[in-house]
PDB file of N, CA, C and O in Angstrom, chain B, residues numbered from 101:
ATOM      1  N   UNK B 101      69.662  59.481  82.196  1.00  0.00           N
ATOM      2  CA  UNK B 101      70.166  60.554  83.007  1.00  0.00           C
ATOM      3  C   UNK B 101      71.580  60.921  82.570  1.00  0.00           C
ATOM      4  O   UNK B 101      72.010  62.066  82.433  1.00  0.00           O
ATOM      5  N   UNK B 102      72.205  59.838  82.381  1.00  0.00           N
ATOM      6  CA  UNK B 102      73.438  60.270  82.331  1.00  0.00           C
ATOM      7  C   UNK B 102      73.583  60.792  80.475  1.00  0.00           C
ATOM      8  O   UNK B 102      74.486  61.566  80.159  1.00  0.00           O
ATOM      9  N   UNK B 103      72.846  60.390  79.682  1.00  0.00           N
ATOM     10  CA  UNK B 103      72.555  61.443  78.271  1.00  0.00           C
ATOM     11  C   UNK B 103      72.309  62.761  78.751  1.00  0.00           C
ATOM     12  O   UNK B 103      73.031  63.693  78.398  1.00  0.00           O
ATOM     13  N   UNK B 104      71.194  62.939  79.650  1.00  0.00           N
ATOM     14  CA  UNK B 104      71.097  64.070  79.670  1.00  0.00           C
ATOM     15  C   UNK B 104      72.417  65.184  79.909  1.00  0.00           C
ATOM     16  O   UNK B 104      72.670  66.250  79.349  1.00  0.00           O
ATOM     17  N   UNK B 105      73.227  64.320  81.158  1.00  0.00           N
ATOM     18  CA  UNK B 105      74.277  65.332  81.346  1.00  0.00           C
ATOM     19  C   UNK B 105      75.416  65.290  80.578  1.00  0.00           C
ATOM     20  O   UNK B 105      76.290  66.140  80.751  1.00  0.00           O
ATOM     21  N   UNK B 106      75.562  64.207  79.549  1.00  0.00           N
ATOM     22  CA  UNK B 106      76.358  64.205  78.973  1.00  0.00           C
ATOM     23  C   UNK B 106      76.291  65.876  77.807  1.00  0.00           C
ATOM     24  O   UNK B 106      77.221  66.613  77.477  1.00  0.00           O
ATOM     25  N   UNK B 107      74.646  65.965  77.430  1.00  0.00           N
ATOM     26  CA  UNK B 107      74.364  66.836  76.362  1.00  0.00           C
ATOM     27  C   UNK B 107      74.573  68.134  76.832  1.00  0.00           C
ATOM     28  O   UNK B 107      75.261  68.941  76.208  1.00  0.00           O
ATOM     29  N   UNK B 108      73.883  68.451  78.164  1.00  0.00           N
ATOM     30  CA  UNK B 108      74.350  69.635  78.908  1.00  0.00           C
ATOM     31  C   UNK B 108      76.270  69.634  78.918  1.00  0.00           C
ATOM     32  O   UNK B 108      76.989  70.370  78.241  1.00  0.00           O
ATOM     33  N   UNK B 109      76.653  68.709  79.776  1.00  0.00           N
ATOM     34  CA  UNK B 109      78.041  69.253  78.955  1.00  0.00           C
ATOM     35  C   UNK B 109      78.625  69.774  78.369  1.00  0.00           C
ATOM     36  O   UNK B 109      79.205  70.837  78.587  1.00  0.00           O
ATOM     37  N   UNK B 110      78.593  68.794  77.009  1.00  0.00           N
ATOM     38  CA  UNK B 110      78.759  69.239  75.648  1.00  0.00           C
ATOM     39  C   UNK B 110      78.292  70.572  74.965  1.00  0.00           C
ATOM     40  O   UNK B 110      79.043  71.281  74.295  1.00  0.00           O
ATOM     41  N   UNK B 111      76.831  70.860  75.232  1.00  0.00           N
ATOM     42  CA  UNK B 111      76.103  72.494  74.439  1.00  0.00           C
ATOM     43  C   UNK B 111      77.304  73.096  76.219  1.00  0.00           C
ATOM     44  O   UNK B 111      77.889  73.588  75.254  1.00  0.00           O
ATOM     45  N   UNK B 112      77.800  73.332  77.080  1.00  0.00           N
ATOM     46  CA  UNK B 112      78.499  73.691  77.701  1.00  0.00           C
ATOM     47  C   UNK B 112      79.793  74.504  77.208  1.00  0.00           C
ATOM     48  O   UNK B 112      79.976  75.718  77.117  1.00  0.00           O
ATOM     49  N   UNK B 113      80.586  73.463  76.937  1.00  0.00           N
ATOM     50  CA  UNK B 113      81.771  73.647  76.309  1.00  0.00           C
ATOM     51  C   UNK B 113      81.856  73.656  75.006  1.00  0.00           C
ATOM     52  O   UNK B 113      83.011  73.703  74.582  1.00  0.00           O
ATOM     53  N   UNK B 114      80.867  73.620  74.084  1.00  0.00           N
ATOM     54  CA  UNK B 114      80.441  73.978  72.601  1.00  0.00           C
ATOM     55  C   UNK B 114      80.244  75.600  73.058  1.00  0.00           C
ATOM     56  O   UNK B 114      80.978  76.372  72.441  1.00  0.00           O
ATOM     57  N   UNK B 115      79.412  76.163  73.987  1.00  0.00           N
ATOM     58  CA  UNK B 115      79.176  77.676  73.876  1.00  0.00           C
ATOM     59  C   UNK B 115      80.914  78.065  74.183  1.00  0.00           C
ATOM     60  O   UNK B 115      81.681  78.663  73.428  1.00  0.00           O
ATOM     61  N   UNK B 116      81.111  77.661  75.151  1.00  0.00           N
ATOM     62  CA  UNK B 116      82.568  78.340  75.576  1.00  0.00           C
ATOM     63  C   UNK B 116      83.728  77.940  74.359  1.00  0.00           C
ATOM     64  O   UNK B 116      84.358  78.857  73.832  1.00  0.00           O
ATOM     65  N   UNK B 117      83.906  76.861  74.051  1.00  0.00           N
ATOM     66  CA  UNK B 117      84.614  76.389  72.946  1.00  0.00           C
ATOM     67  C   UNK B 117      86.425  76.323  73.631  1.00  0.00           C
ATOM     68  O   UNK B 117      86.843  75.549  74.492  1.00  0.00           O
ATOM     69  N   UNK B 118      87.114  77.285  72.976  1.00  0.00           N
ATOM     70  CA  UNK B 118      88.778  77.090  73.349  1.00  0.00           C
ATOM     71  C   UNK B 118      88.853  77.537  74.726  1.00  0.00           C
ATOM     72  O   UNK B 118      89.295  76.855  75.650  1.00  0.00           O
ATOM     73  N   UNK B 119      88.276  79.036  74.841  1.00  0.00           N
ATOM     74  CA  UNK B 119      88.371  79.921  76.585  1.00  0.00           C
ATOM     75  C   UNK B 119      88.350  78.535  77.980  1.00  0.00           C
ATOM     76  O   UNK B 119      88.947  78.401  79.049  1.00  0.00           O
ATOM     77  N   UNK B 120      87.080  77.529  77.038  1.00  0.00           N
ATOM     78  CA  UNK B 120      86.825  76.301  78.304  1.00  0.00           C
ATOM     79  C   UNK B 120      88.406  75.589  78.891  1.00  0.00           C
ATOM     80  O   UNK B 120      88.799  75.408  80.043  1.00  0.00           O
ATOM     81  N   UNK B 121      88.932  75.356  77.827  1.00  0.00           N
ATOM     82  CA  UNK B 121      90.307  74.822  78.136  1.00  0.00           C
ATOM     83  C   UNK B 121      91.644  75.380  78.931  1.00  0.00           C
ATOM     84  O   UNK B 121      92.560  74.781  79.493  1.00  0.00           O
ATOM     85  N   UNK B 122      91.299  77.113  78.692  1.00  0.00           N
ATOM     86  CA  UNK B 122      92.065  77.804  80.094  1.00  0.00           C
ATOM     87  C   UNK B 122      91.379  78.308  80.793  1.00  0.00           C
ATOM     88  O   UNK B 122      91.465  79.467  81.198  1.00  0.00           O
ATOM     89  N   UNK B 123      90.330  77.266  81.132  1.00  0.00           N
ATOM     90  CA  UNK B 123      89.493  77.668  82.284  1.00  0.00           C
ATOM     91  C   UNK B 123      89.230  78.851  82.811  1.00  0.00           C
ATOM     92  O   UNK B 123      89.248  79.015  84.031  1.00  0.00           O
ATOM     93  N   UNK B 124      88.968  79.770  82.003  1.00  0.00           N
ATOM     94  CA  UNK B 124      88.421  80.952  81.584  1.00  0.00           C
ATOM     95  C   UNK B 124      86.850  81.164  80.657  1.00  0.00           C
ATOM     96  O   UNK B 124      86.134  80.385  80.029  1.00  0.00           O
ATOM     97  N   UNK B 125      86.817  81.983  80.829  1.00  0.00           N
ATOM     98  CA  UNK B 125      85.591  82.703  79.540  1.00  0.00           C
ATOM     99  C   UNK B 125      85.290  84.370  80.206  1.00  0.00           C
ATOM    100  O   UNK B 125      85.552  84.944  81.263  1.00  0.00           O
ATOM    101  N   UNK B 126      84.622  84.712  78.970  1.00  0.00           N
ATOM    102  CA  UNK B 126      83.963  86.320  78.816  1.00  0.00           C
ATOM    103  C   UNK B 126      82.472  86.174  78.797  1.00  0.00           C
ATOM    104  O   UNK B 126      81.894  85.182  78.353  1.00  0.00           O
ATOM    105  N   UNK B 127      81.998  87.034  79.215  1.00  0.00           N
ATOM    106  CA  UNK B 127      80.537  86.957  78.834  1.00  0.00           C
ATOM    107  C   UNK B 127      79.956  88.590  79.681  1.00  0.00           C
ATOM    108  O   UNK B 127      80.604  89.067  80.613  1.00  0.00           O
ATOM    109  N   UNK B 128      79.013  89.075  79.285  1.00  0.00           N
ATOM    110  CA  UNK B 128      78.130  89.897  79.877  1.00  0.00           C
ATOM    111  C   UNK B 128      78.953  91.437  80.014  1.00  0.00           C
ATOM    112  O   UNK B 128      78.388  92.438  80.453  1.00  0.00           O
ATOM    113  N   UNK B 129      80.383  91.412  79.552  1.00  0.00           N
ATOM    114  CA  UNK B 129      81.609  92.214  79.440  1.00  0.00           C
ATOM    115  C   UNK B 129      82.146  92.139  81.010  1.00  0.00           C
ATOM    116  O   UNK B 129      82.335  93.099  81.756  1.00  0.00           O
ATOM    117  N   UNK B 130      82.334  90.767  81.295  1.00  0.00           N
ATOM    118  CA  UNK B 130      83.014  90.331  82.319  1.00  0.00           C
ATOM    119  C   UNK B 130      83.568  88.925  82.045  1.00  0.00           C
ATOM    120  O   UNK B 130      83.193  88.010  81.312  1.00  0.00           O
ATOM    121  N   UNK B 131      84.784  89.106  83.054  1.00  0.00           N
ATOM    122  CA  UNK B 131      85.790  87.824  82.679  1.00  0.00           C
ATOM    123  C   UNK B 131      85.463  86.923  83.830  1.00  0.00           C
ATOM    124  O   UNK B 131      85.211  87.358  84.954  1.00  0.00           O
ATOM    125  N   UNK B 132      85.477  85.422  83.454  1.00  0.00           N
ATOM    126  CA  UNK B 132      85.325  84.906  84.862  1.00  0.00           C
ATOM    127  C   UNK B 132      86.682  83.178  84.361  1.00  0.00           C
ATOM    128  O   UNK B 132      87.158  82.602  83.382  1.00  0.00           O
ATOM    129  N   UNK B 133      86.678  83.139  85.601  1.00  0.00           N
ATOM    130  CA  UNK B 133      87.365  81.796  85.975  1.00  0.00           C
ATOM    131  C   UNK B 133      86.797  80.591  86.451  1.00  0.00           C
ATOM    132  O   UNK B 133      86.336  80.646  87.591  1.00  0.00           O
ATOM    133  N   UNK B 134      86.713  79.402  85.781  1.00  0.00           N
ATOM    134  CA  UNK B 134      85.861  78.313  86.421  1.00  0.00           C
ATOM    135  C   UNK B 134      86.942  77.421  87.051  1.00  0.00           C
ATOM    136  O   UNK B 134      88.147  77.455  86.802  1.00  0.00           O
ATOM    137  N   UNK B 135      86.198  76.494  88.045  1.00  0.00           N
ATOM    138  CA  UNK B 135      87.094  75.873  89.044  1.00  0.00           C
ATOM    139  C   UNK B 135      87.365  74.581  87.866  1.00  0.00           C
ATOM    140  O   UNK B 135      87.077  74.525  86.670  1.00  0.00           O
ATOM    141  N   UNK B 136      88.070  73.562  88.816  1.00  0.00           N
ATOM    142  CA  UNK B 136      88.250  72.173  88.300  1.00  0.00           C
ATOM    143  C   UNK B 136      86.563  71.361  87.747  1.00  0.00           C
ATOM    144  O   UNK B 136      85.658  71.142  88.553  1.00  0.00           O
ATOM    145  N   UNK B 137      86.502  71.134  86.717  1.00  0.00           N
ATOM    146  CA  UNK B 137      85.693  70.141  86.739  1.00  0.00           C
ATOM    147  C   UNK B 137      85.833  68.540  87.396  1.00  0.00           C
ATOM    148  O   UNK B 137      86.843  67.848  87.521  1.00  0.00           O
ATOM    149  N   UNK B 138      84.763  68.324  87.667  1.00  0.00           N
ATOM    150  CA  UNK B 138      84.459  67.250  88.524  1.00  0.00           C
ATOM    151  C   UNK B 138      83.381  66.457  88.133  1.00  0.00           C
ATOM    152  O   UNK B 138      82.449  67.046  87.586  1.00  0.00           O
ATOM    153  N   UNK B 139      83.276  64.894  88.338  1.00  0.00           N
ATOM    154  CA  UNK B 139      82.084  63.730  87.714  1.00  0.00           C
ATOM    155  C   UNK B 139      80.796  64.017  89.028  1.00  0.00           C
ATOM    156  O   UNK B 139      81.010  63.510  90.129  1.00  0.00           O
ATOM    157  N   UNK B 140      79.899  64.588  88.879  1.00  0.00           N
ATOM    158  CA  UNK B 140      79.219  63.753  89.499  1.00  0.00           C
ATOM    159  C   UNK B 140      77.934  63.490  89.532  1.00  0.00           C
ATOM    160  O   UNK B 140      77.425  63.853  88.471  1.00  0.00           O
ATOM    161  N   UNK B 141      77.134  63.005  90.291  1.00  0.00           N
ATOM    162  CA  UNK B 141      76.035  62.339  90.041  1.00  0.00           C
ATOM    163  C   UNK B 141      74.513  63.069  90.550  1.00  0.00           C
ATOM    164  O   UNK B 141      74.026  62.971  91.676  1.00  0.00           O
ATOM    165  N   UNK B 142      74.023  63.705  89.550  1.00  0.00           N
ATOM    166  CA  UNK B 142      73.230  64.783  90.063  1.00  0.00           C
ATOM    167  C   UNK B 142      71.343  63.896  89.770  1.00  0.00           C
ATOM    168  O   UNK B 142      71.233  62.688  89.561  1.00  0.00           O
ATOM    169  N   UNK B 143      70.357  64.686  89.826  1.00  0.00           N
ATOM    170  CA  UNK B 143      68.836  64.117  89.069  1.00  0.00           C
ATOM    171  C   UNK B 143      68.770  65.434  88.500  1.00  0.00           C
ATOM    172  O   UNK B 143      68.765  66.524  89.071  1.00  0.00           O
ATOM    173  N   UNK B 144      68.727  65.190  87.457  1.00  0.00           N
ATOM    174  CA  UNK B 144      68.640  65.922  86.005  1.00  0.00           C
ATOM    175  C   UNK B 144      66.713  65.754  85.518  1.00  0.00           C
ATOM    176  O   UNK B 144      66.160  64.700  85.832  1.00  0.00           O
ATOM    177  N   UNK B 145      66.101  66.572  84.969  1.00  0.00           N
ATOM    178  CA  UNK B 145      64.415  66.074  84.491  1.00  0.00           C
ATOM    179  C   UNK B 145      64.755  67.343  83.553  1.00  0.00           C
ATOM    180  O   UNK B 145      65.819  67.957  83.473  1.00  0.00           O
ATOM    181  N   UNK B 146      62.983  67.655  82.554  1.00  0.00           N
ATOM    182  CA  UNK B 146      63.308  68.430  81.836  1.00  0.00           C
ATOM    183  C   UNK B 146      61.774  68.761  82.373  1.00  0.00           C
ATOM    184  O   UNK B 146      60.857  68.100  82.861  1.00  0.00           O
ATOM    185  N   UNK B 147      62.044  70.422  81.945  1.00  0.00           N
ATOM    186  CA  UNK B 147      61.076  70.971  82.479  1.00  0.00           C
ATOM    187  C   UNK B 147      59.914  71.487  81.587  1.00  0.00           C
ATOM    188  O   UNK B 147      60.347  71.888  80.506  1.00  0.00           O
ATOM    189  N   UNK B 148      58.779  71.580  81.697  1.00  0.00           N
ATOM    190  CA  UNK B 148      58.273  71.559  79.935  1.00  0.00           C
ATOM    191  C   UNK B 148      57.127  73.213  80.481  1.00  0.00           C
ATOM    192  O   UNK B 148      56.729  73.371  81.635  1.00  0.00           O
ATOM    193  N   UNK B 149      56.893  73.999  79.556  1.00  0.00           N
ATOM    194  CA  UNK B 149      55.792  74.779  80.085  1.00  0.00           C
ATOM    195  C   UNK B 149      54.409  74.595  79.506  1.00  0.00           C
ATOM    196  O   UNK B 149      54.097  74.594  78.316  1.00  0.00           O
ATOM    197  N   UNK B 150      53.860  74.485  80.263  1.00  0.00           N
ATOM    198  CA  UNK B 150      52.357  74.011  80.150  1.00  0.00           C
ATOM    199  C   UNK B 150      51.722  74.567  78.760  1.00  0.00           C
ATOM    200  O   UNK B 150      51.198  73.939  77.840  1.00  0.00           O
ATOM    201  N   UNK B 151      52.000  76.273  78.959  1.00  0.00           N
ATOM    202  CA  UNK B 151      51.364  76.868  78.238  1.00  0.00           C
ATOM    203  C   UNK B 151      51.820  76.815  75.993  1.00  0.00           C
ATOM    204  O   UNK B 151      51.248  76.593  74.926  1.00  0.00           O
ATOM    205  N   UNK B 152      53.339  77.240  76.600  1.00  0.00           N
ATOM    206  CA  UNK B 152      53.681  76.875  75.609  1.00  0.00           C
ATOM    207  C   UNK B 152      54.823  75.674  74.546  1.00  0.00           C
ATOM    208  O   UNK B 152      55.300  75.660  73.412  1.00  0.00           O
ATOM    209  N   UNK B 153      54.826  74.952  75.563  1.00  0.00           N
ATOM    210  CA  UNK B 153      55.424  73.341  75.479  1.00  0.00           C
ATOM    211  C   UNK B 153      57.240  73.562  75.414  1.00  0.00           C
ATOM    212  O   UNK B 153      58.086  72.668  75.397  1.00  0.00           O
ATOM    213  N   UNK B 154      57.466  75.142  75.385  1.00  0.00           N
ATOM    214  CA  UNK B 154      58.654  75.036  75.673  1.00  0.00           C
ATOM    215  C   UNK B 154      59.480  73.792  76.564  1.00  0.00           C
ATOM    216  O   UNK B 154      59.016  72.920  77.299  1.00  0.00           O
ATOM    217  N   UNK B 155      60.338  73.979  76.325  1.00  0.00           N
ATOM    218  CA  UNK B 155      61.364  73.039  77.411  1.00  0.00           C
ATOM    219  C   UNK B 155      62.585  73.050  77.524  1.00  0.00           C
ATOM    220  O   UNK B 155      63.162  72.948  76.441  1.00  0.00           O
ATOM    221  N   UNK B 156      63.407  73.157  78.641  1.00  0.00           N
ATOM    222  CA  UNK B 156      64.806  72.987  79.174  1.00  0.00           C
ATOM    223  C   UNK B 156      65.272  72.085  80.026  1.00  0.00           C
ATOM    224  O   UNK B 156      64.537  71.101  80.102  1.00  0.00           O
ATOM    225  N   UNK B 157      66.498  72.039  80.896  1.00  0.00           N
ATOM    226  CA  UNK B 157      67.004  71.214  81.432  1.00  0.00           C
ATOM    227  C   UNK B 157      66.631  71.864  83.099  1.00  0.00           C
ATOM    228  O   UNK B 157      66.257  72.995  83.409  1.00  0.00           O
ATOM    229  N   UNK B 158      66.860  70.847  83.833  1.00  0.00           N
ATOM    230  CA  UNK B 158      66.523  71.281  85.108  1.00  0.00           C
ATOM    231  C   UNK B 158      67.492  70.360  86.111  1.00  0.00           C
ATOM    232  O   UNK B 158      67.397  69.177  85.783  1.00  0.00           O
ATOM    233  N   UNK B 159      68.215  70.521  87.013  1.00  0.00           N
ATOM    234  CA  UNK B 159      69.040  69.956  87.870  1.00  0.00           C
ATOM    235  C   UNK B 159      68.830  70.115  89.800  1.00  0.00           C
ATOM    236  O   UNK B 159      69.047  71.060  90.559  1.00  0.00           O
ATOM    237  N   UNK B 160      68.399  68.931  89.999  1.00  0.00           N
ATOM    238  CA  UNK B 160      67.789  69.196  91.537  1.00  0.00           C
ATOM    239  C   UNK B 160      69.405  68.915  92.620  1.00  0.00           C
ATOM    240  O   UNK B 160      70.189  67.996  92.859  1.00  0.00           O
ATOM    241  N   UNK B 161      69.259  69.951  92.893  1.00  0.00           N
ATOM    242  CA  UNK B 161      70.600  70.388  93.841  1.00  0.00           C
ATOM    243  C   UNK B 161      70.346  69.559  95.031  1.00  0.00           C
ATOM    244  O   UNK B 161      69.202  69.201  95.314  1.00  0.00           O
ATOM    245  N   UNK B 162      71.570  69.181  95.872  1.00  0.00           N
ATOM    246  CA  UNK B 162      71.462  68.332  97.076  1.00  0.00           C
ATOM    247  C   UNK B 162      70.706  69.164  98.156  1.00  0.00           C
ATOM    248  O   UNK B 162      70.261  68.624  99.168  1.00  0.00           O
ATOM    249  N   UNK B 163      70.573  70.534  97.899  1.00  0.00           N
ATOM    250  CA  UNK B 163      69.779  71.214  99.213  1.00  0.00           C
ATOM    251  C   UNK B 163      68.042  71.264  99.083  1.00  0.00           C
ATOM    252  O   UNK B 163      67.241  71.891  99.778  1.00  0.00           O
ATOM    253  N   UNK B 164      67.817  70.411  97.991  1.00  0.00           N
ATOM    254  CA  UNK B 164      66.436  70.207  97.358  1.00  0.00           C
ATOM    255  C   UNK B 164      65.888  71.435  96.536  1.00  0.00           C
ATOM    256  O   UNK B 164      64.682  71.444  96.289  1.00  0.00           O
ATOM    257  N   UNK B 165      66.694  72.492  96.085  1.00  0.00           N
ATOM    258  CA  UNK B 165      66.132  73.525  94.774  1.00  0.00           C
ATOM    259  C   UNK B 165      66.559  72.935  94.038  1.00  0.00           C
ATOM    260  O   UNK B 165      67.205  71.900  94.199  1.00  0.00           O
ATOM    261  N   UNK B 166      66.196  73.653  92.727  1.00  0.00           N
ATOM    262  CA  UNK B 166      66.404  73.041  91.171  1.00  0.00           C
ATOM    263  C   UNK B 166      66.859  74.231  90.660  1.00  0.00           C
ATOM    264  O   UNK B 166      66.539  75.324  91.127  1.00  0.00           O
ATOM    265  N   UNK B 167      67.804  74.024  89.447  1.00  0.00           N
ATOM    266  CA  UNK B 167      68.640  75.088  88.735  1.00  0.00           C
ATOM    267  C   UNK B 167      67.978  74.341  87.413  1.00  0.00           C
ATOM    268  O   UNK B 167      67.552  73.193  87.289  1.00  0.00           O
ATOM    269  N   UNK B 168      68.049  75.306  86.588  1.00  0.00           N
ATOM    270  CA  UNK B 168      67.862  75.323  85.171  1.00  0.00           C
ATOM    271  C   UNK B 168      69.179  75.067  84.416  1.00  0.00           C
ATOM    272  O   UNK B 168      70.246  75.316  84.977  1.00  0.00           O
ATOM    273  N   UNK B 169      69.146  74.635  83.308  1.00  0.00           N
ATOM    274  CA  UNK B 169      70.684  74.507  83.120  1.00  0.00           C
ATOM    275  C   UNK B 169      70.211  74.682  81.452  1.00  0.00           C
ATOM    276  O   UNK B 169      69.422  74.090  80.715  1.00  0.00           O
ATOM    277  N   UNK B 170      71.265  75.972  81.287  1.00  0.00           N
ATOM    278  CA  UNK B 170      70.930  77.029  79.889  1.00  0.00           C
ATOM    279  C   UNK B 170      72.500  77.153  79.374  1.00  0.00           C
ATOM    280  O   UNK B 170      73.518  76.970  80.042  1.00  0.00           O
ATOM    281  N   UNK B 171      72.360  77.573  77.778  1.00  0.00           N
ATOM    282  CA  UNK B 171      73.593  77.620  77.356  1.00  0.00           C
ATOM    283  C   UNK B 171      73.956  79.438  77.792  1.00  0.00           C
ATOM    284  O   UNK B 171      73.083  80.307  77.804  1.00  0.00           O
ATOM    285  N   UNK B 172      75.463  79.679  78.122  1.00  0.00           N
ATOM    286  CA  UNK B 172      75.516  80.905  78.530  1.00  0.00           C
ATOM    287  C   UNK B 172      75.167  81.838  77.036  1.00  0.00           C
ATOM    288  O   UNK B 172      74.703  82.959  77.247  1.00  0.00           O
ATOM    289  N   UNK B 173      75.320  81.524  75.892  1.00  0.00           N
ATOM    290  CA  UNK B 173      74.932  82.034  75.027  1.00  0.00           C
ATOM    291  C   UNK B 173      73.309  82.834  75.041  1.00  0.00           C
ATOM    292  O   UNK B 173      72.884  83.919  74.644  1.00  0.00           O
ATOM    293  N   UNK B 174      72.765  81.731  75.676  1.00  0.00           N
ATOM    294  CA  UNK B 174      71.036  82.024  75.659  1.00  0.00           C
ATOM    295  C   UNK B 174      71.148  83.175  77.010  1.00  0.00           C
ATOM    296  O   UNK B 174      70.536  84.243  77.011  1.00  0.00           O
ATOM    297  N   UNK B 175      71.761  82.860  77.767  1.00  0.00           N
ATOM    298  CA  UNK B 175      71.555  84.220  79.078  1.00  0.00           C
ATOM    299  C   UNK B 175      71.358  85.194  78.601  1.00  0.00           C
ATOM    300  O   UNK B 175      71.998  85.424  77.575  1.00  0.00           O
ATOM    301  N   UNK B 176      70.364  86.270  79.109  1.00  0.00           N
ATOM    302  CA  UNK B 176      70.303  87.350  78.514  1.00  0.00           C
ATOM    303  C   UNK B 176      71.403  88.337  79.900  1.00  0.00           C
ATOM    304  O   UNK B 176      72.032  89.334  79.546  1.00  0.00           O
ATOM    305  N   UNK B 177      71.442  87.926  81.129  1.00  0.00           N
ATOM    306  CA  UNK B 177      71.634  88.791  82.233  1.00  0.00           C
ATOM    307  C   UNK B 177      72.362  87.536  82.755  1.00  0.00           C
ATOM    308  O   UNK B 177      72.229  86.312  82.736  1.00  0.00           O
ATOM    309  N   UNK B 178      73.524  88.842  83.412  1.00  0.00           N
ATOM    310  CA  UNK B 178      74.454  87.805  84.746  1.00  0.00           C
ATOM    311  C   UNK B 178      74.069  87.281  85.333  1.00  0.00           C
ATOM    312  O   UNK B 178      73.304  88.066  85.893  1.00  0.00           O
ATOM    313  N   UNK B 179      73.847  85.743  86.077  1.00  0.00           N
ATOM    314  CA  UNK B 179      72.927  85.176  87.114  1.00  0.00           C
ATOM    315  C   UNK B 179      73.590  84.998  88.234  1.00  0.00           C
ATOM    316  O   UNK B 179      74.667  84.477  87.947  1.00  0.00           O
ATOM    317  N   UNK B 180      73.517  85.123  89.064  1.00  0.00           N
ATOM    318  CA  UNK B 180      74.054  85.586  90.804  1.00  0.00           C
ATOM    319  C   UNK B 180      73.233  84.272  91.366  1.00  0.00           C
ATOM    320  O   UNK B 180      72.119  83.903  90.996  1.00  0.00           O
ATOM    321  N   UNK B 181      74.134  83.629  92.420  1.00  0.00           N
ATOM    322  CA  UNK B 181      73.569  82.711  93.343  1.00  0.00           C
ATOM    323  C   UNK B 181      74.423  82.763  94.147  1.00  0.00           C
ATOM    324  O   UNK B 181      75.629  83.008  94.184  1.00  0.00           O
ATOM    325  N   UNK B 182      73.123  82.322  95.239  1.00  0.00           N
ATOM    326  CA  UNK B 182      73.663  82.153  96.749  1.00  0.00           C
ATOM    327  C   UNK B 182      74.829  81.025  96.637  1.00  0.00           C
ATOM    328  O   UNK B 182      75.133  80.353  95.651  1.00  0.00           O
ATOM    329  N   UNK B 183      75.467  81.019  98.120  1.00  0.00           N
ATOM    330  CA  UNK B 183      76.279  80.429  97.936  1.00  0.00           C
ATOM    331  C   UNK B 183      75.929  78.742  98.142  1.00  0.00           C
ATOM    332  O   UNK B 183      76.512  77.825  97.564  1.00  0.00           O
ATOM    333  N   UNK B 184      74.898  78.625  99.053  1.00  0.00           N
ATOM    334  CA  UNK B 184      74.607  77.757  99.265  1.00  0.00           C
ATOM    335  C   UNK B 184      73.597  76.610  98.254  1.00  0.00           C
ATOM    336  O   UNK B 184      73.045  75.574  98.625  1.00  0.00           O
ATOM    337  N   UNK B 185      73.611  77.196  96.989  1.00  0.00           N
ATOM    338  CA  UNK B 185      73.058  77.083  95.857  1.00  0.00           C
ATOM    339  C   UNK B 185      74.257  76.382  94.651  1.00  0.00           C
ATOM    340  O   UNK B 185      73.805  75.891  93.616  1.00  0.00           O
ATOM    341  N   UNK B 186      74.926  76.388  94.762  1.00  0.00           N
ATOM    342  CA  UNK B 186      76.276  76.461  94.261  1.00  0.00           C
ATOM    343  C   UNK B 186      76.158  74.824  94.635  1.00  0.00           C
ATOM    344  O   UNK B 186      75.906  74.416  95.769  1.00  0.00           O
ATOM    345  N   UNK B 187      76.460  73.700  93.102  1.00  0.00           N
ATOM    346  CA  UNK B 187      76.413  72.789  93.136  1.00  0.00           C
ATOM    347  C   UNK B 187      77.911  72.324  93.700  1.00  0.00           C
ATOM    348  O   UNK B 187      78.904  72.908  93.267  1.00  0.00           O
ATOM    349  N   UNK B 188      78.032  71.351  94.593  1.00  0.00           N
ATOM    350  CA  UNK B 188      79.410  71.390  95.610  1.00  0.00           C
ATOM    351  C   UNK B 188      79.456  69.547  95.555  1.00  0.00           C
ATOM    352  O   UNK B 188      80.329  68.934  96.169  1.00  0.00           O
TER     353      UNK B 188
END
């Protein structure tokens, strides 16, 4: 588990690269600001598709949904979440 989040991390701040360090980045032709990072202890699985064996990362939130966890590079579209969705 904790590989897993180590790798998500990393492809993390590999997409963002220097912007990560003033806690900043661009994307989608919008600027955004990220908060403090923080350790903590999530259940991470990988999600596979039946049909075509694809696979990604998947992160089960304390309110019991699951987020996908993608490099912002791969986003094609801004992703909007509730607030209560918002890993805290």
């Amino acid at each position: 588990m904790m590989k897993t989040l180590t790798l998500a991390g990393a492809l993390i701040v590999t997409t963002s690269g220097y912007a990560l360090a003033q806690q900043t980045f661009s994307a989608w032709g919008h600027d955004f600001t990220v908060s403090q990072f923080a350790p903590q202890q999530m259940m991470v699985g990988v999600a596979t598709d039946s049909k075509t064996g694809r696979k990604f990362n998947v992160v089960k939130l304390k309110n019991g949904k699951m987020m996908a966890i993608s490099p912002i590079t791969g986003m094609q579209g801004m992703p909007e979440m509730a607030q209560d969705d918002m890993v805290q």
